[in-house]
C-alpha positions as CSV (number, residue, x, y, z in Angstrom):
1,X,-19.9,47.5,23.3
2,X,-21.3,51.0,21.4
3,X,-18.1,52.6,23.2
4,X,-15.9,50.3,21.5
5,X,-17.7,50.4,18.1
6,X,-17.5,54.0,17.9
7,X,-14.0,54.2,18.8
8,X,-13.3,51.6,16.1
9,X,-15.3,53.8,13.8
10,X,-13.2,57.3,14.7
11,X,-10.1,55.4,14.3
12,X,-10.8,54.3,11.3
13,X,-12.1,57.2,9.6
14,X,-9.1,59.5,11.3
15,X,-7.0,56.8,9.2
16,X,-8.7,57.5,5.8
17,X,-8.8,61.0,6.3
18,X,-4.8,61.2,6.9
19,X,-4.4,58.8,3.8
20,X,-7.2,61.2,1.2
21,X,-4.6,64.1,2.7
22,X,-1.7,62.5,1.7
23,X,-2.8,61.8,-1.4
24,X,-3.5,65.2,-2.4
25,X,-0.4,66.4,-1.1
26,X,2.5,64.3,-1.1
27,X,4.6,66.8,0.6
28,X,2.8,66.9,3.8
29,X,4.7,63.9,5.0
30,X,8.8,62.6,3.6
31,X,7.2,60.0,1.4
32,X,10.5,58.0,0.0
33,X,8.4,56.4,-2.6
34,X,7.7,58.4,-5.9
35,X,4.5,57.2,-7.3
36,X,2.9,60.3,-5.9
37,X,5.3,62.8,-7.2
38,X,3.3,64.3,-10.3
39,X,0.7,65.7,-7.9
40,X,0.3,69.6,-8.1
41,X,2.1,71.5,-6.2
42,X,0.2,73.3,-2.8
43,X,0.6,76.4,-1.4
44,X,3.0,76.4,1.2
45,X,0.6,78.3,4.0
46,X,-2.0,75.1,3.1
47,X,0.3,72.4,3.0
48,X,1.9,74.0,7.1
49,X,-2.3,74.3,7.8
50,X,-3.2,70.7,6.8
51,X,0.3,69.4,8.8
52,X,-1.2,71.0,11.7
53,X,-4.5,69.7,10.9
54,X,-3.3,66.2,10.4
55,X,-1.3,65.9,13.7
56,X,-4.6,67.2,15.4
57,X,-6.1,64.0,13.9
58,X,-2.9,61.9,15.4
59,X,-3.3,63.3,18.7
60,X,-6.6,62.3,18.9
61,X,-6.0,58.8,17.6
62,X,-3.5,58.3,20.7
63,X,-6.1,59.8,22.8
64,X,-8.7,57.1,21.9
65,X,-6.4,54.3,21.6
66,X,-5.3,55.3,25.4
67,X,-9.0,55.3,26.5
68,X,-9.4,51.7,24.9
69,X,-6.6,50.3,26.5
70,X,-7.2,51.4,30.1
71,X,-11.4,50.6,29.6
72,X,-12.1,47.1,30.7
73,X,-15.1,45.0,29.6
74,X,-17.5,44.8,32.7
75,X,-18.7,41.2,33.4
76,X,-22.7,41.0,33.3
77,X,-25.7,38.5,33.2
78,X,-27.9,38.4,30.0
79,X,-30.6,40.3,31.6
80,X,-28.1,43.3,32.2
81,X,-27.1,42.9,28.7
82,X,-30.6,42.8,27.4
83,X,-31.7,46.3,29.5
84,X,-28.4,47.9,28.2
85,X,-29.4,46.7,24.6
86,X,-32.6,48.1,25.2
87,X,-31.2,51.6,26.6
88,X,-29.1,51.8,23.3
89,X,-31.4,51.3,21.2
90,X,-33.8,53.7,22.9
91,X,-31.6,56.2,22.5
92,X,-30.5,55.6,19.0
93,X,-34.3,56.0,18.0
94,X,-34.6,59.4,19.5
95,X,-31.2,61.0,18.4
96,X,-29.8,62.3,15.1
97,X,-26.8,60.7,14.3
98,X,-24.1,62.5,12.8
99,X,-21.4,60.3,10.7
100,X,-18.0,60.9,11.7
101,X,-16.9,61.8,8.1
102,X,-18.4,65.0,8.1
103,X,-16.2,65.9,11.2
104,X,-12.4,64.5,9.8
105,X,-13.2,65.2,6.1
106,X,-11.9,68.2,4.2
107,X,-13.5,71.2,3.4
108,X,-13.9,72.0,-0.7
109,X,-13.5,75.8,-0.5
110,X,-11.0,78.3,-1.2
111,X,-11.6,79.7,1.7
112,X,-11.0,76.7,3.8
113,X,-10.2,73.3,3.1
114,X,-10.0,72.5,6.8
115,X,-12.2,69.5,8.7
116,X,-14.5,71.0,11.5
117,X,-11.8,69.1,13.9
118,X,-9.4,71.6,12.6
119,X,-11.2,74.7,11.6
120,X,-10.2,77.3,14.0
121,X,-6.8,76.4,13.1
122,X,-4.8,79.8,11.8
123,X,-1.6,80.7,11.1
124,X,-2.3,84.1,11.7
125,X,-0.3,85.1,14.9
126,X,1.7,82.3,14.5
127,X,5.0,83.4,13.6
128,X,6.4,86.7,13.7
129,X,7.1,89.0,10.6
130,X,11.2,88.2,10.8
131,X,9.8,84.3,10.6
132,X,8.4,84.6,7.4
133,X,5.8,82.1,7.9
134,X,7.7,79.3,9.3
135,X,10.8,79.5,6.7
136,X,12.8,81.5,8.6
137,X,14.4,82.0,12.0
138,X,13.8,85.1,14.4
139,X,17.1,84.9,16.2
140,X,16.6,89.0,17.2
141,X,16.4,89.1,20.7
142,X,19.0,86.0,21.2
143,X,21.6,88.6,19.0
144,X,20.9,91.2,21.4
145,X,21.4,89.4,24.7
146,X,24.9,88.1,23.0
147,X,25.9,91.5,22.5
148,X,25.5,91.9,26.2
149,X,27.3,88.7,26.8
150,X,30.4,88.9,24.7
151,X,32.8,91.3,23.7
152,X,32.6,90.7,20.3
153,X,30.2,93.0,18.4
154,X,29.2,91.2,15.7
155,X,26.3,91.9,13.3
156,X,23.4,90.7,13.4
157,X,24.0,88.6,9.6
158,X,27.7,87.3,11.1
159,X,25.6,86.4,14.4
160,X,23.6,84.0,12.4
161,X,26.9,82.4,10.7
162,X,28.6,82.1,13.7
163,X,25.7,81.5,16.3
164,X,26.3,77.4,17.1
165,X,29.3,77.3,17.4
166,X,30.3,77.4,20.1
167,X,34.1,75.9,20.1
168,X,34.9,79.1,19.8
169,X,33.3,81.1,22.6
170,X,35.2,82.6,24.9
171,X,35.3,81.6,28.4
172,X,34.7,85.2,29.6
173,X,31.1,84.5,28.2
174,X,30.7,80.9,29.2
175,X,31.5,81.4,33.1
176,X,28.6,84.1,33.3
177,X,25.7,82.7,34.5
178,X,23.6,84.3,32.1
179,X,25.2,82.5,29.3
180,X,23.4,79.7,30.9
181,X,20.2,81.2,30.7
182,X,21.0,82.3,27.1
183,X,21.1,78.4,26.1
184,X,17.5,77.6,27.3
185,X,15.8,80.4,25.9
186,X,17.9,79.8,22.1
187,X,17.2,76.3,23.1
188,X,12.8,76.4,24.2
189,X,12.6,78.8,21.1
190,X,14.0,76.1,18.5
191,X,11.6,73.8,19.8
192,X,8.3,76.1,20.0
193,X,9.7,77.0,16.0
194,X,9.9,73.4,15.1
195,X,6.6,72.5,16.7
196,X,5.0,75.7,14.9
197,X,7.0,75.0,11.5
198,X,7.1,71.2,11.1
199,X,4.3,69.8,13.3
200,X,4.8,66.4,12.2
201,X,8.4,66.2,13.1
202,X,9.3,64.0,15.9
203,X,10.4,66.8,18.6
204,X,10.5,64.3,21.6
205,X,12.2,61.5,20.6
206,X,14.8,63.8,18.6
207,X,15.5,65.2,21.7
208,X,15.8,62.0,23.8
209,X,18.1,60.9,21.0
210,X,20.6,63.6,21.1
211,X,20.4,63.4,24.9
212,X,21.7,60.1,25.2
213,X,24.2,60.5,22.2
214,X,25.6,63.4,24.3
215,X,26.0,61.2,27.1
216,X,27.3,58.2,25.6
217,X,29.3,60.1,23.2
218,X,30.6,62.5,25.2
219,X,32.7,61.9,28.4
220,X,31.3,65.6,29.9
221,X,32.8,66.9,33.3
222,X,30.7,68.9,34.8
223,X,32.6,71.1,37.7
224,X,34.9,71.7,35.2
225,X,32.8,72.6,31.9
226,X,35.0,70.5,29.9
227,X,34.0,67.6,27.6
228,X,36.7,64.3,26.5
229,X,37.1,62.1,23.9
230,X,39.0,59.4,25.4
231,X,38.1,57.6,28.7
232,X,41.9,57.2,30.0
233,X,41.8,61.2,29.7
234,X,38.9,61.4,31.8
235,X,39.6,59.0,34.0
236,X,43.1,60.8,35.1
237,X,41.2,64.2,35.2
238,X,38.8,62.7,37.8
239,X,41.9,62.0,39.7
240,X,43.7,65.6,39.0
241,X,43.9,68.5,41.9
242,X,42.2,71.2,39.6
243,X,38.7,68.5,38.9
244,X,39.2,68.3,42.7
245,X,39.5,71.9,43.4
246,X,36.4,73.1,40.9
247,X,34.0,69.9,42.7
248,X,34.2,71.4,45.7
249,X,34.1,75.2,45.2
250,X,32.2,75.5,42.3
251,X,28.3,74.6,43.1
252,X,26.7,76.6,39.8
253,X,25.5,74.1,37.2
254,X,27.8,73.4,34.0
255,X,25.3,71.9,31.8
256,X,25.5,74.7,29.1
257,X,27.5,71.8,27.0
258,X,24.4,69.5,26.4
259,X,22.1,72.9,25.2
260,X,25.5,73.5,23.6
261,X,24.6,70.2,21.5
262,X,21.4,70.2,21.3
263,X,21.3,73.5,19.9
264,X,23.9,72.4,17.3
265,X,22.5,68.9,16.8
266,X,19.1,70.9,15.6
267,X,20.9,73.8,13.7
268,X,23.0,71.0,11.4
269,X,20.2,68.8,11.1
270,X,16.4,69.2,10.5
271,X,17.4,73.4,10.7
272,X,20.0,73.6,8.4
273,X,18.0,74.2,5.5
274,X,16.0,76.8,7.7
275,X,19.0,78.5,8.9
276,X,20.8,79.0,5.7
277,X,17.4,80.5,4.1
278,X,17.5,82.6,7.3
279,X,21.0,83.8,6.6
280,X,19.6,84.0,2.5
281,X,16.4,86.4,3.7
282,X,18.2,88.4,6.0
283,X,21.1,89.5,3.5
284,X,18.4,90.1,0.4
285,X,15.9,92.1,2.7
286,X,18.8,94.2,3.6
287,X,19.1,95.6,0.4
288,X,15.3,96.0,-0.7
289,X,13.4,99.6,-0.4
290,X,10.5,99.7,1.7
291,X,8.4,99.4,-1.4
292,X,10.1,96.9,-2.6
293,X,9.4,95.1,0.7
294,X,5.8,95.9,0.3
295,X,5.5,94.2,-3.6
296,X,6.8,91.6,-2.1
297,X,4.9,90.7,0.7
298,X,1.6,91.5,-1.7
299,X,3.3,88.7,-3.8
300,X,3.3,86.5,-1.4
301,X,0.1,87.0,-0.5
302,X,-1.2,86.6,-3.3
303,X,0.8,83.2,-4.3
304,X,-0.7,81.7,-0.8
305,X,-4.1,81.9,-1.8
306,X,-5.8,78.6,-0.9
307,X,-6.6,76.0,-3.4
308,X,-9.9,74.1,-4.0
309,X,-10.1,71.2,-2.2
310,X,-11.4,69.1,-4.8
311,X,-9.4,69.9,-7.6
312,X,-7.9,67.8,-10.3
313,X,-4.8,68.3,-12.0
314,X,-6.6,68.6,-15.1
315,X,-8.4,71.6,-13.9
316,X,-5.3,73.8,-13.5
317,X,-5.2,75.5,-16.4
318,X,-8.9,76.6,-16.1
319,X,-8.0,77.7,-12.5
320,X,-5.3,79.3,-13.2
321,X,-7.1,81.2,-16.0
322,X,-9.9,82.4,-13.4
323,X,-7.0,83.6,-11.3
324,X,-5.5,85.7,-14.2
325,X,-9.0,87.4,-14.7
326,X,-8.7,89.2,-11.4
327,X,-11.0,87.1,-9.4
328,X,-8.0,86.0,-6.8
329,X,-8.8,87.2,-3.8
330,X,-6.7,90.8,-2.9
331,X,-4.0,91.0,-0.1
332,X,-5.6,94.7,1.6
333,X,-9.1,95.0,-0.2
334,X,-10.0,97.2,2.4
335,X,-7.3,99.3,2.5
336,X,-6.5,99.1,5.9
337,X,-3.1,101.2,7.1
338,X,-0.3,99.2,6.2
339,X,2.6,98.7,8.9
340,X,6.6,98.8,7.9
341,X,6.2,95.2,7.3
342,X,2.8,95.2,5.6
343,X,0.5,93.8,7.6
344,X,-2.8,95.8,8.6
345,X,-2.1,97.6,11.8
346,X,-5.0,99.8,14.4
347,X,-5.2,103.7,13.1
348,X,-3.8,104.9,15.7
349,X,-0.5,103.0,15.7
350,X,-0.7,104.5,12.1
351,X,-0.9,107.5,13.2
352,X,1.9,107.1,16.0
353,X,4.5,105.9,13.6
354,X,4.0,109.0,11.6
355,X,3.3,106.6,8.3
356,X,0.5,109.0,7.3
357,X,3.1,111.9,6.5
358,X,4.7,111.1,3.1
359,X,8.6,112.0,2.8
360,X,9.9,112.8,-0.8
361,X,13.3,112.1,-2.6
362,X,14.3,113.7,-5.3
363,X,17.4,111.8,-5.9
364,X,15.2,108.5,-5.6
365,X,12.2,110.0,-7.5
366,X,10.5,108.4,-4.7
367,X,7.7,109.3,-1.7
368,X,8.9,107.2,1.2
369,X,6.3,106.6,4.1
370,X,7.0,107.6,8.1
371,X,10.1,109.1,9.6
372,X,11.8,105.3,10.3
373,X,11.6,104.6,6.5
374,X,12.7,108.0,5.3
375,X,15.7,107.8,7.6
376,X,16.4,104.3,6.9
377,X,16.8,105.1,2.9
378,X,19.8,107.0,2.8
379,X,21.8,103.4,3.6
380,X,20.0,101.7,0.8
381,X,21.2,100.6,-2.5
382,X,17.8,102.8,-4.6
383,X,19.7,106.0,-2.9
384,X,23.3,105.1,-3.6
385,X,22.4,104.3,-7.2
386,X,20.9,108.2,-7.6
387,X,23.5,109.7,-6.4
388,X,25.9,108.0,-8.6
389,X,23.5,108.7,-11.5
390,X,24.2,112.6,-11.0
391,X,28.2,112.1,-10.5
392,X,27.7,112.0,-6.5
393,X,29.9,109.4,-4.5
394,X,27.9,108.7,-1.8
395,X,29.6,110.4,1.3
396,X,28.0,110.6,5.2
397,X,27.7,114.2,4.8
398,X,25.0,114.1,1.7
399,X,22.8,111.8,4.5
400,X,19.6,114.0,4.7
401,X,19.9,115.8,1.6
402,X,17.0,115.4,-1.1
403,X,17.2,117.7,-3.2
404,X,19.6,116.9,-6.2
405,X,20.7,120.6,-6.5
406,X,21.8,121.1,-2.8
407,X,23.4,117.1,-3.0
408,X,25.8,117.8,-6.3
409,X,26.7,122.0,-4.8
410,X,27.4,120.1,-1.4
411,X,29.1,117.5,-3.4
412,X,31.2,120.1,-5.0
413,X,32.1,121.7,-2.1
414,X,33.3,118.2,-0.2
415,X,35.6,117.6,-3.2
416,X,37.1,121.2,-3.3
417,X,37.5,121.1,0.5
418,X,39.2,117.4,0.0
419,X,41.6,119.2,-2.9
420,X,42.3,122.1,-0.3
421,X,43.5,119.1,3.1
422,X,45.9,117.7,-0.1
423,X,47.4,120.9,-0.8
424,X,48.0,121.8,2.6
425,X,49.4,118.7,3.7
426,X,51.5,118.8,0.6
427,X,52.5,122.6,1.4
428,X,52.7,121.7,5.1
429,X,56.4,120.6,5.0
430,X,58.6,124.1,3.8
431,X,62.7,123.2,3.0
432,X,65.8,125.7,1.7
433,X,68.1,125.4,-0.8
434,X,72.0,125.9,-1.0
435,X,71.2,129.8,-1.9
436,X,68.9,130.5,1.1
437,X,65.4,129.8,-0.8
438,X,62.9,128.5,1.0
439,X,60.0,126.5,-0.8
440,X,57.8,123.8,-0.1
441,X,58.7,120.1,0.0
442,X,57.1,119.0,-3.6
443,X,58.5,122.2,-5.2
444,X,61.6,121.2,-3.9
445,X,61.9,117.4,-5.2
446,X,60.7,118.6,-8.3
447,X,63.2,120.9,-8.9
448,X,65.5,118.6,-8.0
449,X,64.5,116.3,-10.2
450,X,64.9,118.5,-13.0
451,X,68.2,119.0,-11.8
452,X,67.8,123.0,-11.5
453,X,68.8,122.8,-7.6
């Protein structure tokens, strides 16, 4: 009987906590009413932290609604009853019982504003730096292994364009058997990113839903590789001597057309959004400086500071007034070495990387940190724009040149070199006139056209 009390009591204190949650935050959950809509807005890191609290909470409300279900009531006499009563009571008197409440309810701080269920929950490790916190895709390593598999070299922002679909693959690259391969790792990632990302979603039974659409939808042949939309059609190629011939030569599995759709069905649906801010990041990040990349991610850092947990939308204004004194917590207060993508990183990594030794540009009128960075400047918009600022169009040859005296004499020198290849290909071509002179080809026509020849 206590068992079933205090299961009661969990359950319903799990449920209250999900709903104070909710309230708070409207956006932890697609609410399609709009009387909660004026709430203030969270930071995104606490809003993802508080999903994953809140299916913690869920997963433990199945877990204790399974233990019910399976549990019978035993059977017993009233003395039995009376010495179990007795036991209970016993050891009610001689513990300290701790409410359930404190356990599900949320923290106040800015520090935290998880339960103790969910405290050691951190995003910190989570996602990778290319991820950007759950926003973005890290399709990296899948771009890489497709440059293996096709032989289409295609960059790594076309890759992301172009990456589901898959009506246009080549069949060079579907009948290698690591293409297959290539679809359950694309595939496992998607659903490790949406379980990290949006841990409310309903993975499973989007997945068992596509499955059977593909299947119902779909007439698939799977010796073959090749999917119909008509059941005449496929009936007749059941029949046909090349269905025949692949059934009993080809034993390799051809099931790359259902990761085929399930890849898609995710990338057009619940990742859309997430794919075209991927596409979005990718492009902009291309064209930022390194210390442009580190105000950034110091922005960020700063905008995902963690708000009170009690907080009323009247008390904004004050908080955001503490917030402009300086009190917000810093993104390196102690000033740790700083990786290419700005996270804190061991010394000696520092050290290894070479981000200790400082490499200046005089054309940027900028100190860029480690070789990698240095190198990678000359490609970036910040450089391009210097050059042009001292009459310079940027040219391979200026790559590695700082200083702005050596760029515009070099400079000089590639144009007077270009002037030199003109006149020789202009000279290179010699013809004679009626009276035996022989002069070059422009010369010539000019003359000609003067009518003096």
């Amino acid at each position: 009987m206590e068992s079933y009390r205090s299961a009661l009591e969990e359950l319903e204190t799990i449920e209250y906590e999900i709903t104070q949650r909710i309230r708070r935050n409207p956006e932890l959950v697609k609410l399609s009413s709009e009387v909660l809509r004026n709430k203030k807005k969270r930071p995104y890191k606490e809003m993802l932290l508080q999903q994953h609290e809140i299916k913690r909470f869920t997963e433990n409300y199945k877990k204790r609604c399974k233990l019910d279900e399976d549990s019978t009531f035993p059977l017993m006499s009233l003395d039995e009853f009376d010495a179990l009563l007795q036991v209970i009571k016993e050891e009610s008197a001689n513990s300290i019982v701790k409410p359930l409440s404190a356990s599900y309810s949320m923290g106040s701080s800015k520090v935290t504003i998880l339960s103790e269920i969910g405290g050691d929950l951190t995003l910190r490790g989570m996602f990778s730096g290319e991820e950007f916190q759950g926003k973005c895709l890290d399709l990296v390593q899948f771009h890489e292994q497709w440059l293996q598999l096709s032989t289409d070299k295609v960059g790594y922002v076309q890759y992301l364009q172009i990456f589901d679909k898959f009506g246009i693959t080549d069949d060079s690259v579907t009948k290698n058997s690591e293409y297959l391969k290539y679809l359950i790792s694309m595939f496992d990632y998607m659903k490790g990113f949406l379980q990290r990302s949006l841990p409310l979603f309903e993975l499973e039974s989007f997945i068992t839903e596509a499955t059977e659409r593909f299947t119902t939808d779909n007439l698939y042949c799977e010796p073959c590789g090749r999917t119909f939309t008509k059941k005449t059609v496929f009936d007749s190629h059941l029949t046909g001597k090349k269905h025949l011939k692949n059934a009993q030569t080809k034993k390799q599995s051809r099931d790359f057309k259902m990761y085929e759709f399930l890849i898609a069905s995710l990338t057009t649906g619940v990742l859309a959004e997430t794919r075209k801010n991927t596409i979005d990041n990718t492009i902009r990040r291309m064209a930022l400086s390194e210390r442009e990349r580190l105000i950034e991610i110091d922005q960020l850092a700063q905008e995902e500071e963690l708000s009170s947990g009690n907080d009323d939308d009247d008390d904004d204004q004050g908080e955001q007034e503490e917030h402009g004194d300086g009190q917000a917590l810093s993104f390196n207060p102690h000033n740790l070495p700083l990786g290419s993508d700005g996270h804190p990183i061991p010394f000696w990594l520092y050290k290894l990387y070479g981000l200790k030794i400082e490499y200046p540009c005089e054309i940027c009128a900028f100190k860029y940190r480690g070789r990698k960075a240095f190198n990678k400047h000359f490609t970036e918009i910040r450089h391009a724009q210097g050059l042009k600022a001292h009459g310079i169009e940027p040219n391979e040859m200026l790559k590695g040149i700082t200083s702005i005296n050596e760029a515009v004499t070099l400079w000089n020198s590639i144009k007077k070199q270009q002037r030199d290849e003109v006149g020789l290909k202009e000279n290179a071509i010699e013809v004679e006139d009626e009276e035996g002179n022989v002069m070059s080809e422009k010369v010539y026509n000019d003359l000609k056209r003067q009518g003096l020849v």
